[in-house]
Structure formats: structure tokens, C-alpha cells
N, C-alpha and C positions, 0 to 999 in steps of 0.2 A: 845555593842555600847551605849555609854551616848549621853542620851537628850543636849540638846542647854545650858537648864536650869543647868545639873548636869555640861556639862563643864565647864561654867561661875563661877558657884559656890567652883569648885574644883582650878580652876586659879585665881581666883578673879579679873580677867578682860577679857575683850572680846578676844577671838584668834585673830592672824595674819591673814591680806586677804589671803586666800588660793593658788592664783594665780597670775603672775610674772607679774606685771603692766607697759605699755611700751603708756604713752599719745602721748608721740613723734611717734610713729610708724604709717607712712603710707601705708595702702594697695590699691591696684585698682584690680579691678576683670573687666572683660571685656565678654559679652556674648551677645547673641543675644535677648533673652526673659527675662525679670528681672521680677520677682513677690513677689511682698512686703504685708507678709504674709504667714504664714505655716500652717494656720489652713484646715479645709478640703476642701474650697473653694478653697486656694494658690494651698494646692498640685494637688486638679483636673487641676487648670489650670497647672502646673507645666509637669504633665505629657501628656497632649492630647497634650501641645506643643513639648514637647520632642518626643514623636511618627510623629511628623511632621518633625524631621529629624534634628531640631535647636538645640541649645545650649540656655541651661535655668540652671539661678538662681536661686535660692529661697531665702530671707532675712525675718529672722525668730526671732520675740521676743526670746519665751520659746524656747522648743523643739520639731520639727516638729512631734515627733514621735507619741507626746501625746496630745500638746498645741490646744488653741483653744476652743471653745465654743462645737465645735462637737465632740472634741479629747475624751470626757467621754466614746461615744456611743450614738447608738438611736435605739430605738425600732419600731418606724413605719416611714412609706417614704409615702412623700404628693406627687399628684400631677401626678402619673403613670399611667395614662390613656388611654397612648396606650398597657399596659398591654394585653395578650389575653381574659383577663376575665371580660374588664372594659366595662359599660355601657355608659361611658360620654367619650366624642371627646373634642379633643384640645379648639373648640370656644366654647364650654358647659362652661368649664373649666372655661376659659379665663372669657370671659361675667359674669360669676358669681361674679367672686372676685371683677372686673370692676364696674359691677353696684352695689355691697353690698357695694363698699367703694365710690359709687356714682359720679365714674372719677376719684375721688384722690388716683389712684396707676398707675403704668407703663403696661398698658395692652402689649405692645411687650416684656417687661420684662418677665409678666404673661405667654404669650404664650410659647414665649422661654423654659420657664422651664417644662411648662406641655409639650411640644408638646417631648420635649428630656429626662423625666423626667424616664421613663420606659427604657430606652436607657442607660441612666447612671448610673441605678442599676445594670442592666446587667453585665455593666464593671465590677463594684464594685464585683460582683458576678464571675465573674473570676477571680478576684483578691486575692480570698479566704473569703469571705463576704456573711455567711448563708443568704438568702433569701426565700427560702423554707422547708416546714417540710420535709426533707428528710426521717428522721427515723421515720416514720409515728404517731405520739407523740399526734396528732388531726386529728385524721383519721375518716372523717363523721361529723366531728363540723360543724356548721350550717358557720362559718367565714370559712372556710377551700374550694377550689376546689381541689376535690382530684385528679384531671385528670394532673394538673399544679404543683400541691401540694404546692399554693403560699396560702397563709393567707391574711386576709381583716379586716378592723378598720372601728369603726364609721358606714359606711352603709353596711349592708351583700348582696342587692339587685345589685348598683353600682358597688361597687367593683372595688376602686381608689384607695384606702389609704394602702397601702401594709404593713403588720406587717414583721419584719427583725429581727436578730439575730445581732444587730449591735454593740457588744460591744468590738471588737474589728475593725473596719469601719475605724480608722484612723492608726493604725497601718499597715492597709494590703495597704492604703496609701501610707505612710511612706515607703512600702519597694518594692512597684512600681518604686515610682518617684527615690529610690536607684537605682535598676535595671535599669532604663533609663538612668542611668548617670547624672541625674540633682545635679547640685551641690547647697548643702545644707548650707548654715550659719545660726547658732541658737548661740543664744543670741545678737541678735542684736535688738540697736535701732534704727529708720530709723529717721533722723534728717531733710531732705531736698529732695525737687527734685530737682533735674539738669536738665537747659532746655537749650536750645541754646543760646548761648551768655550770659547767665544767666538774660532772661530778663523775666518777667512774664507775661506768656499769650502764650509763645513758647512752640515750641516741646519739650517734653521731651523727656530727651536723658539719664536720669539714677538718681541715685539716693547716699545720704550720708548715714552713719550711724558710730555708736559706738558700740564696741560690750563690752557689760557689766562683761565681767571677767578680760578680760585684757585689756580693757581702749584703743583698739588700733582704729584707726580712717578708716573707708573703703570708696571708691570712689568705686560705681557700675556705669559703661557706659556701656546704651543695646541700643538697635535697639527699644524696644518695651519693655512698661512696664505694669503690672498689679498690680493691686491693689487690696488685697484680703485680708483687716482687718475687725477687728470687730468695735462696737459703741463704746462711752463714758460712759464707766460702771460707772466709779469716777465724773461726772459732778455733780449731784446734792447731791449727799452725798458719804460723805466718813470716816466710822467706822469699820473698816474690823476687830476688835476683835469680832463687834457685827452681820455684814453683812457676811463674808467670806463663812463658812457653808451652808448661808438657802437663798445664790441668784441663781437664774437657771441658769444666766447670767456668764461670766468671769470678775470675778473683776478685771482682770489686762490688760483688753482693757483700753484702752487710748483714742481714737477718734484718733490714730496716722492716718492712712489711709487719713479721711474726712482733717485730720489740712494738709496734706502734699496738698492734694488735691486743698486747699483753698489759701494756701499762692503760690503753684505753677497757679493759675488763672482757676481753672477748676471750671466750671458753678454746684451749689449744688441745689434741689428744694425742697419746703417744710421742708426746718429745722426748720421751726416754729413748727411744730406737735410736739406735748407732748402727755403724759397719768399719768391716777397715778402710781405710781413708787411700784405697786403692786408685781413685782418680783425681788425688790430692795434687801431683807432680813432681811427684819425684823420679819417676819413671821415665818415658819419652814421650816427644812430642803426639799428639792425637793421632792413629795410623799412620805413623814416619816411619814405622817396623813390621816387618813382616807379621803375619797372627793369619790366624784363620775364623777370625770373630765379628761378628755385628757386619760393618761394612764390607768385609774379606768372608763372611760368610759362605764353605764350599772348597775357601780355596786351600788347593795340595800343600802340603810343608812336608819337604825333602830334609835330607841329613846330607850332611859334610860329602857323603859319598853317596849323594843322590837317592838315598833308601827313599819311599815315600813314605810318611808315618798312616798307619790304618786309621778309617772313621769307622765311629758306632755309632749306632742310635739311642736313644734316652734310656732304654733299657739294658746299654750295654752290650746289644749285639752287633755284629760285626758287619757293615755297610757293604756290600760286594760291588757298588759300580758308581763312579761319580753322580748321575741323576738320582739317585737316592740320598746324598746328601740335602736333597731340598722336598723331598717327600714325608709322610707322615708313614710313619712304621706300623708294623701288625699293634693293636691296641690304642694305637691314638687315631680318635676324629681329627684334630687338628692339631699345627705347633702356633704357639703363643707369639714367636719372636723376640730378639733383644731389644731393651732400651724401652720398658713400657713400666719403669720406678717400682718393679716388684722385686725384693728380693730374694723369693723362693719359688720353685717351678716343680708342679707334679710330672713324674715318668708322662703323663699319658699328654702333656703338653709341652713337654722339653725338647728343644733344639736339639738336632744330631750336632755331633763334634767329633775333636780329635781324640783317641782311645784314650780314657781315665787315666792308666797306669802309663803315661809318658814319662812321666818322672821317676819315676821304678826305671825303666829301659832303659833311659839314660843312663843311669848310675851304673845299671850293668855291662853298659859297654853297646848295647842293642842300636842304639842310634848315637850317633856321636856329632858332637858340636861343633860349627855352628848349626842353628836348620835355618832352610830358607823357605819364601814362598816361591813356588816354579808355577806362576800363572800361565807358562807354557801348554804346562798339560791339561789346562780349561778348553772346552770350546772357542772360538774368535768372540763371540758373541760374549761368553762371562765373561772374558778375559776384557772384553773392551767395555764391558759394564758395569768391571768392578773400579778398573784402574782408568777412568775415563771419568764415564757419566758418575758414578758413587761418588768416589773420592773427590771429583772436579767440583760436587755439590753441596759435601759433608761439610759441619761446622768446622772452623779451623781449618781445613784442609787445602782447599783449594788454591790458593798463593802459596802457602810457605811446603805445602806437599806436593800438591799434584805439578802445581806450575816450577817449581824450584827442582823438583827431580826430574821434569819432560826438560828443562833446558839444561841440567847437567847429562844429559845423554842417556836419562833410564828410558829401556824400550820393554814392555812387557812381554812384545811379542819375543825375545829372544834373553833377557836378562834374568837373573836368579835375584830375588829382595830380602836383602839378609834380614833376621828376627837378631834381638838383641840377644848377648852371651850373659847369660843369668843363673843363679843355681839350680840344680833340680826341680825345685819345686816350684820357683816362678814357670816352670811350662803346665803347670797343672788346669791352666786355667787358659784356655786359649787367645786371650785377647793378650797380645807377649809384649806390648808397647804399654801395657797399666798394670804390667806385673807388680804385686802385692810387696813381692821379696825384698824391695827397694825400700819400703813407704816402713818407718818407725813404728811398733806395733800400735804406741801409744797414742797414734794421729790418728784420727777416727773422721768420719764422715756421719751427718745426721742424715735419718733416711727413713721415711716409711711414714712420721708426724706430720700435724701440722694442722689450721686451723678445721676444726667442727663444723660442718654446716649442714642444715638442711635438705632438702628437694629442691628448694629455689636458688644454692650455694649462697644461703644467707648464715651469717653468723647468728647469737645469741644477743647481737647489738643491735636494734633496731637501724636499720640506715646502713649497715655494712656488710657486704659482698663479698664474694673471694674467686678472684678467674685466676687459675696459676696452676704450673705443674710441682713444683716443688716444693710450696708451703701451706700445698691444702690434702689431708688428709682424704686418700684416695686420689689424687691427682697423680700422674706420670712425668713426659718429658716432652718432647717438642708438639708433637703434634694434640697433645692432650692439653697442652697451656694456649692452644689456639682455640679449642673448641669450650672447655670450662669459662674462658674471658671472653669469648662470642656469648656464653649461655649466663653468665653473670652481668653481661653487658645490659642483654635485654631485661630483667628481672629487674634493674636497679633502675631504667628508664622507666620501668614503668609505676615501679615506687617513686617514685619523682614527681609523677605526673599529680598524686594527690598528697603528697607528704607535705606538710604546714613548712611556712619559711625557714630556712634555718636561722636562732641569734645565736651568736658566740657569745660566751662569758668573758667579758672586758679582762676579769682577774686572770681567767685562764690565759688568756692570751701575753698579758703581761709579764706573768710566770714564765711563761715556755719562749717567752724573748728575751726576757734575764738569762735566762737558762743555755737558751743556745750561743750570747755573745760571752757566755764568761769568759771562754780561753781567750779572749784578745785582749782581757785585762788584763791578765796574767803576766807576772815576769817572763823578761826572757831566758829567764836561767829556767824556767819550767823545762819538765820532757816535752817530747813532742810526739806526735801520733803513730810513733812507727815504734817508738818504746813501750807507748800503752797495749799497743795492737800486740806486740810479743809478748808482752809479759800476761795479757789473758788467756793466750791461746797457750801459755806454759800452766797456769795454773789449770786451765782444759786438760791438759794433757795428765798431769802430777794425780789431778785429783775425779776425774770424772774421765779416764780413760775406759778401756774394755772390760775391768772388775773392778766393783765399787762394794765400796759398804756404808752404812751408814755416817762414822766417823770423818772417815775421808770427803764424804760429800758435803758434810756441813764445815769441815777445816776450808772447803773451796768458797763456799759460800761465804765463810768468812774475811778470807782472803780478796775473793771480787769484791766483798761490800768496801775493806781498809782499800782497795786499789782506789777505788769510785771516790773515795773520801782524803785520799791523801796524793798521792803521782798525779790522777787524771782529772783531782779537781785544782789540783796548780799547773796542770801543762798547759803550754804558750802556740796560739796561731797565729803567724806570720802574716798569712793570707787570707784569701776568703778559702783556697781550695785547702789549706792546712785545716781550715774551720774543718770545711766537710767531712776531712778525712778524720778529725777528732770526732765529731760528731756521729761518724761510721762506729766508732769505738764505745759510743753510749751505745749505740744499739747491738756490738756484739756483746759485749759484756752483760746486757738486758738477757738476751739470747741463751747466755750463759746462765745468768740465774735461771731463766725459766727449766733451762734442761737439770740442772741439779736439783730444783721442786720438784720434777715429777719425777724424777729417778728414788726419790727420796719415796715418794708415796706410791711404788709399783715393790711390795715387799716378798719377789718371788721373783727369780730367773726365768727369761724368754727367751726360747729360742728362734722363735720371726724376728723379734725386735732385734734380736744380738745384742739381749742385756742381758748380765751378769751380775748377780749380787752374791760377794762372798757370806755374808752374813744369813743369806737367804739360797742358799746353792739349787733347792727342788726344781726342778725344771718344768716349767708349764706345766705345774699344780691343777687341776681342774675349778677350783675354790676362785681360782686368779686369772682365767679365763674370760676378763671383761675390761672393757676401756674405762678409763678413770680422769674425763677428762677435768680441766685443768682450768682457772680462771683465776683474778685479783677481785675483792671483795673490799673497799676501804685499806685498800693494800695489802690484805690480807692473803694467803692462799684459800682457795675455797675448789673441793673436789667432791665429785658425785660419783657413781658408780652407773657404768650403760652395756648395755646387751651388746656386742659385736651385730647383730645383725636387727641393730636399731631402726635401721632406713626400713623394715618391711614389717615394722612395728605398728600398734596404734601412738600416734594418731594418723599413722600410714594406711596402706593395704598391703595385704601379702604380696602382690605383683607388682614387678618391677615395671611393665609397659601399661599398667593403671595408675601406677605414680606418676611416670612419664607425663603420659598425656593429660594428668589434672596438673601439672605442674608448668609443661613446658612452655607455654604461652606463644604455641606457633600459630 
């Protein structure tokens, strides 16, 4: 088989598009549940609908089989606390992550996932999806109950954080939502929602797309729609010779989800929140380097000459024996663990680590570079659980890490795993393979937003859903985008079951078909998608980086609108997958505007969001202490003002498992 490269070079020009390209061709697909998204969120919702007796879609960028942020695998599950081994109850749970992000997350969101969180492994686990040491491989390890034979992360006391065998978790997916009869379109782009009459602000009633091989155009009309994409990976930078490898993230999210969201009139909150764009890629590949963080959780990091560097606990005090690095310290009931899309953690829920002031010691000479991981000094048992069962499971990992380093001859049991050589102050932060130091201050990462919903994770749009970890406010990450699109899955099946037919508007439709083949009319002297895609993610950066002011934000604004109107409405698609990938660029760009709206109407610095307004420096004012979310009105912006702890409001109840249970439809 020859490379890209030896083809090219053998023909001396690019091959033929492989596939029969047909712009003219229209499809309509018609079903009762439409979910937009194939990653592991879509298909949980895909199939809990399906088991409800409906007829479901799926409209799928990649290929459902693999695609997505989860499609790699994962090796531990947050959030399983009605496990039989857990310590902590649903409102432990909840209240935690509630008050560490001090209101700013979706406490019903929160609950929802932990209270079903143990529930949804299960499935998973009949689906063919290790969850226990079966062939007793840690039999007696201190994380192990052998009665259960389930594994535990992070706390061994608690015992929430479930370690899995998940490296194949989207595949046994994949061939669920087969067996259900859900019917699958992969490679599509989703260009539009269809709402009633095609007026914005209406039900939606289905959805458009392009499917990128053969350029042909589909009309989906459902009953009920779900939304289960990922963030805007391309917003603030876009180098994917340089990024591609070493982001956690999928670089071929688009914000498609949140743009369809926005321009169909669904209410978004806090898109103002940023961070630094720390697992952008600039850095190294996803655990290629030494760290003592998330998956390396525990493990020792040595110095040049073997020193080992001290842990503490969340409070800063001094760890005295390795089994204490997985315990909860005097003052905490429990620790939270990594990777659950919070980005602030109270003392009395924070992970022990490596001592604060490492980068102070460094500088003085105290430990000297490089440092390594010495998985030596673990038990056999951590030691083969971390650089074995974890890593062989984690996303990204397991080919180009665990299998690439076992055949160049790394042994754990006797080898040193160098951490990357970085300045002082990339060790501040233990995860040493996403150090910060590297990543341009000005690249940022959206983090904490994202769509509004109810108790039912229903939008403000009649007919639309939201199962996702990344672009539903209060949502998390892997194991939280399985259990939110299981619980949006059934809620939209069962709105289905009485919601009137869906009709599309002839106009709209014809609109948003105009619309999606323009660049193929286009000259070819036009840019093309790789120019558009950089020159947004620069105006991202110029103008709506980590300090903004009002000026700068509307120079952005102005800027995205002449791009939209002048480069990106004469750039030229070759192909159907040139289309797509333009058509990714309407929806970052969308994405962009949204975040400049609300950055514009949050008139006071946050310190959860990690927003900065120089014109507004006060810092979490008690006046501004409220979400503001965000919606299009006849294209207009239209903002409200909501309580942070809305979900236990009227026309709620004060309790979280009274909400629960009138809502959850078990």
C-alpha cells in the first residue's frame, strides 16, 4: 500500500475524488428521534431511544464506529456512586462539584449524571465493556474489592471513580445502536436546524446536512431531536501539522452542535468562560511523559539524582507514606478526582499531589532536571495498573503510547519515564505532558458553557435535547456524555411518541441548500478552508483572548462579520470533503460570534469563568453573581438574568432526588 506522499509523487498530481459526486441529489430521511452526533453521548442517546420502541437516527460527522472524543477509549468512569462499594450518595456528589465551582455549573445536570452514573456502566457492561477484574490480575490490591471485583481511582476509602477496560467502549456502542436498528449516517455535516415554518425561536422539527463523500444534500424530519456534539476545538488556534498528535481534545469538533443551537434560537449560558488552552497541543503527546496526574495518579517523580519530590494533601500538608496518596486527608469526606469538566476544586475535595512550591525548588537548585517517573517504587500491582491496564485503555493512548513504548523496550518494572525538560513553572501543575508553558497565553480553551436545560435536559426549543459532555452546561467528560445522552435519549423518545408530525418549510430548506453549496461555485482563485479556519482562530485570539474590553470585542465582532462577508463568502470547495471542512468554518466562526455576545453582556470579571474584563476589573461583584443566559430573537441577541441555583427553584422543588424522580422517567 503507498503512502499519500509516494502516490502523489508517482502520478505527479493529486488522484481523482474517489467517490461519484451528485450536489443535485436530494435525500429526506424521516424518523421519530434524530440525534446529531455519533460520538459516545449520540449513540447512548441513540440506543436508550431505540429500546423505547421509536425509530432513531443518528447524523454523524466521522464514523460512529470510532469518531468522537470518547471513540479512543477510557480508562476510569467518574461519578458512580451508587456503585455497591461507594461511600458518597448522589447529593455528596452533587454539592461538591456545586460548591467547588461556587454555583457556576448545572447542579440538575450534576445530579443527573451521578445519580445514573453507576446505571450506565452497567449497560455498558453488557454490552461487552470490561468493568471488572474478572481474571483476578489485582487480586488483594489495596484499589481492588474483591467481593465485587470492581477497581477504584483517586480515593481507595470512597470508592466512586471506577477504573474500566475501556478501549473498546465505543465500539460495543457502535454495535448496540446496530442491533437496535438505529439507522446510522456517517460523514455528514449538519448544516441547519429545521424549525417550524422556518421561523427561529420554533420547534424543531429536524435538521439539514451534506454528507462529505458524495456532496449529496439530506433533509432529516424527526419528532424530537438531540444534540450530542462536541466543543470548538478550532476556535482559538488552528496548526494541526503542530496540534493534531499532542491535543486530548478532537481536533475535528467544530462547535457544529452549539452554532446549530444558536442560529436555530436555543438559549446558551456562560459562553463567556475560557481557560488556558492548556490541552490545546502544543505540548506532548496525551501521557507520552512522565507526570504524576489523572491516569499517573500516586506515581513517585524522582530528580536527575534520584531525590524523590514530596506529596501533600489539598491542604498542603506533608503526605508521610505512598498509601496516602490515594486517601482522603483530616478534613475531607471525600476527593472529587480528575477529568469531571470542573475547573475549580475546594481544599476539602481536592486530589493530593506533588508539593505546591516544586517550581520554587527547582529554581533553587533543590531538585535538579530532568525528573522522572520511577514506577519502580509503586507496589507490582500500581505499577501494572497504571502503565498496563490505565494507559493500555486511556483515550489516545493505547497504540501510539502504551503499545509504541512496550515494543521499543520500556519495562516499568525496571526503567526511569523521563517528564518533559520545561521551565520552572510548567512543573506547577502535575500533569507535565500538558504543561501550560508551551501553549501561547493568547490560545485559550472554552470551558464551563454551554447549552441551558431543564430537568428533562430539554432546551427552551420545543423538540430539542442535549446529551453531551462538553456543550451542555453542567456536563463533564467521558463518562458524563454517556449518561446525559442515555438520559436525553429517553426524554426525546418519549416526546416523540405524542408530538404532531414534523413539516419542514419548503423556504427554509431551500435557503440552507443555497447556502451550503455556495463554495462550489466559487472561483478557484477563492481561499480555501484552512485559511478561513486560521484567520478566525487569529481574530480569536487578537481580540477575545484572556482580557477583553468592550472595544476589542466589538473590533472582533466586526472583523468575523467582513471575514463571513468577504474571504469566506468567495472561498472555493474542490470536493465534497473541502465542502465539509468549509462548512466546519460557518460553524466556528458562528461559535465565535456567540462567545463575543456574551462576553459583551457579562459587565464584571469572573473568577470560575477565567473572565477578564479590563474595563470592568471588580472581581466577582456580588451584583453579578447570576447567569445571563443567551439566545437569538429574529437575529437579534436577547438576554435574561437567572439565579445560579435555578434547577431547585419554582417551578422546581428544593430537592434534588424530588426533581429526580418526577422527572427521570424510569
Amino acid at each position: 500500500m503507498s503512502t499519500w506522499h509516494e502516490c502523489v509523487q508517482r502520478s505527479g498530481s493529486l488522484p481523482e475524488w474517489p467517490y461519484p459526486i451528485d450536489y443535485d441529489k436530494e435525500n429526506e430521511v424521516v424518523t421519530d428521534v434524530m440525534v446529531i452526533g455519533g460520538g459516545v453521548a449520540g449513540l447512548q442517546a441513540a440506543v436508550n431511544a431505540a429500546r423505547m420502541g421509536v425509530k432513531v437516527a443518528v447524523l454523524e460527522r466521522g464514523h460512529a464506529k470510532r469518531s468522537g472524543a470518547g471513540g479512543a477509549g477510557v480508562d476510569h468512569w467518574h461519578g458512580a456512586v451508587t456503585n455497591p462499594c461507594s461511600k458518597v450518595t448522589p447529593e455528596m456528589y452533587t454539592n461538591a462539584c456545586y460548591e467547588s465551582m461556587r454555583g457556576w455549573t448545572g447542579g440538575h445536570v450534576r445530579y443527573i449524571i451521578t445519580r445514573e452514573s453507576w446505571d450506565t456502566l452497567l449497560e455498558c457492561e453488557k454490552m461487552g465493556v470490561q468493568i471488572r477484574d474478572v481474571r483476578d490480575e489485582f487480586k488483594r490490591a489495596e484499589f481492588r474489592d474483591d467481593r465485587t471485583k470492581l477497581m477504584f481511582a483517586y480515593d481507595y476509602r470512597s470508592r466512586h471513580v471506577i477504573r474500566v477496560w475501556g478501549y473498546n467502549i465505543k465500539v460495543k456502542l457502535y454495535e448496540e445502536a446496530k442491533r437496535l436498528g438505529v439507522n446510522i449516517f456517517n460523514r455528514m455535516m449538519p448544516t441547519s436546524l429545521l424549525t417550524s415554518g422556518g421561523k427561529q425561536g420554533r420547534r424543531v422539527i429536524g435538521a439539514t446536512a451534506v454528507n462529505t463523500r458524495t456532496g449529496e444534500f439530506y433533509v432529516f424530519r424527526s419528532k424530537a431531536t438531540v444534540i450530542a456534539t462536541g466543543g470548538a476545538g478550532r476556535l482559538f488556534d488552528f496548526s494541526p501539522e503542530v496540534t493534531s498528535s499532542s491535543s486530548m481534545g478532537n481536533m475535528n469538533s467544530s462547535g457544529a452542535g452549539e452554532a446549530l443551537g444558536w442560529k436555530a434560537g436555543a438559549e446558551l449560558v456562560c459562553m463567556e468562560g475560557s481557560g488556558p488552552g492548556r490541552l490545546s497541543g502544543y505540548a506532548y503527546a496525551p501521557y507520552s511523559m512522565a507526570n504524576a496526574h489523572n491516569t499517573y495518579h500516586g506515581t513517585p517523580i524522582v530528580d536527575a539524582e534520584g531525590k524523590e519530590v514530596p506529596w501533600v494533601d489539598a491542604f498542603n500538608r506533608p503526605i508521610k507514606d505512598q498509601p496516602g496518596r490515594f486517601l482522603p486527608s483530616e478534613g475531607q469526606n471525600f476527593i472529587l478526582g480528575e477529568g469531571i469538566g470542573i475547573s475549580r476544586y475546594l481544599e476539602q475535595f481536592r486530589n493530593n499531589d506533588l508539593t505546591h512550591d516544586l517550581p520554587e525548588r527547582i529554581r533553587r537548585g533543590e531538585f535538579k532536571l530532568p525528573l522522572y517517573a520511577d514506577l519502580t517504587r509503586l507496589t507490582e500491582a500500581e505499577r501494572r495498573c497504571i502503565f498496563g491496564m490505565m494507559v493500555g485503555n486511556e483515550g489516545k493512548t493505547r497504540v501510539p503510547i502504551y503499545d509504541t513504548m512496550t515494543k521499543a523496550g520500556f519495562d516499568p518494572d525496571k526503567d526511569l519515564f523521563q517528564a518533559p525538560v520545561t521551565l520552572p513553572e510548567g512543573y506547577a501543575h502535575s500533569n507535565f505532558w500538558s504543561t501550560g508553558v508551551n501553549t501561547p497565553p493568547t490560545i485559550r480553551s472554552l470551558g464551563g458553557g454551554g447549552f441551558l436545560v431543564d430537568w428533562d435536559l430539554k432546551t427552551n426549543l420545543e423538540g430539542l435535547y442535549i446529551g453531551a459532555g462538553g456543550n451542555l452546561f453542567g456536563g463533564g467528560c467521558h463518562g458524563e456524555s454517556h449518561t446525559t445522552g442515555r438520559y436525553a435519549g429517553r426524554h426525546a423518545a418519549a416526546y416523540s411518541r405524542s408530538a404532531p408530525e414534523p413539516v419542514a418549510d419548503a423556504k427554509q430548506i431551500k435557503k440552507e441548500k443555497e447556502s451550503a453549496y455556495h463554495a462550489t461555485q466559487q472561483s478557484k482563485k477563492g481561499n480555501g478552508w484552512k485559511e478561513i479556519n486560521a484567520a478566525i482562530a487569529r481574530i480569536m485570539r487578537d481580540y477575545c483572548g484572556q482580557y477583553k474590553n468592550e472595544q476589542t470585542l466589538n473590533l472582533g465582532l466586526r472583523l468575523l462579520g467582513e471575514l463571513k462577508s468577504t474571504e469566506l463568502a468567495s472561498a472555493y470547495a474542490s470536493n465534497p470533503h473541502e465542502l465539509g471542512r468549509l462548512l466546519e468554518c460557518h460553524s466556528i466562526i458562528t461559535v465565535g460570534e456567540l462567545v463575543m455576545k456574551a462576553s459583551l453582556q457579562r459587565k464584571a470579571s469572573n473568577s470560575i469563568l477565567n473572565f477578564q474584563r479590563l474595563d470592568f476589573p471588580a472581581v466577582d461583584p456580588p451584583e453579578w453573581n447570576k447567569l445571563l443566559p443567551i439566545r437569538q430573537e429574529d437575529n437579534k441577541v436577547k438576554i435574561r438574568e437567572l439565579q445560579l441555583d435555578f434547577h431547585l427553584k419554582a417551578p422546581y422543588v428544593s430537592s434534588y432526588e424530588e426533581n429526580y424522580q418526577k422527572h427521570c422517567m424510569k
